[in-house]
C-alpha positions in Angstrom: 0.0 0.0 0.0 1.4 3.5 -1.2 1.8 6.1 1.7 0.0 9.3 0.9 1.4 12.7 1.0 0.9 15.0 3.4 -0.8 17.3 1.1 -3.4 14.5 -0.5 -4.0 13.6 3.4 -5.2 17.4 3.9 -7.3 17.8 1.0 -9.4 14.4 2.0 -9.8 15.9 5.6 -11.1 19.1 4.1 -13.3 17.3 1.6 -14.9 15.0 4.8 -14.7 18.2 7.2 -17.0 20.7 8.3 -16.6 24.5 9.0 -16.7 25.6 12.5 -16.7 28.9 14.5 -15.2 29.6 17.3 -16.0 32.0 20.4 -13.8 33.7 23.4 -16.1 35.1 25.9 -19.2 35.1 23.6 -16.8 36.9 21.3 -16.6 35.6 17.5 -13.3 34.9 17.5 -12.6 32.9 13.6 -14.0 30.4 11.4 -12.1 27.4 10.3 -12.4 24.9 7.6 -12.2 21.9 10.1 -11.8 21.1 13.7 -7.7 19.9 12.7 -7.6 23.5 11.4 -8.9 25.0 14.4 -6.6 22.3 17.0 -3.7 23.8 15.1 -3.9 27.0 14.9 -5.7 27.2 19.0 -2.9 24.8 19.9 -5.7 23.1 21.6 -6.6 19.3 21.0 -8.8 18.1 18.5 -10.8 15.3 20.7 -11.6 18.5 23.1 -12.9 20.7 20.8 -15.3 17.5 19.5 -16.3 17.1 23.1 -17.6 21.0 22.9 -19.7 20.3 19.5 -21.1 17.1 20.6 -22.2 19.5 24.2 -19.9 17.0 26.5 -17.6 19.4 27.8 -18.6 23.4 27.6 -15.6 24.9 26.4 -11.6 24.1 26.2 -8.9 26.3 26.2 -11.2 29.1 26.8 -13.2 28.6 23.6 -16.6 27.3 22.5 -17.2 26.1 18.9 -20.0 25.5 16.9 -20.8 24.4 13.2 -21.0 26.7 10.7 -24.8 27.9 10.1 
């Protein structure tokens, strides 16, 4: 089985991804193309930020993220 670049890897997440939003103190705060995006860029980690869109936890790192209307 062939290994697939990093770049091919990124545009399947993307494809299977939805956008979210994020908030800081009931502040918009940014929009990102998927919760990887938003993990990376927050420094946060991806499982948590699930947890807050599936209403487990409330927040992480300070944030609160919903899907994209």
């Amino acid at each position: 089985m062939r290994k697939q670049s990093e770049e091919a890897k990124n545009k399947i997440s993307l494809k299977n991804s939805k956008a979210i939003n994020a908030y800081k103190d009931n502040k918009f705060v940014d929009e990102y193309l998927s919760i990887t995006e938003a993990a990376e860029k927050l420094n946060l980690h991806r499982q948590n930020i699930q947890k807050v869109l599936k209403n487990i936890i409330y927040s992480t790192g300070g944030f609160k993220f919903e899907y994209k209307k």
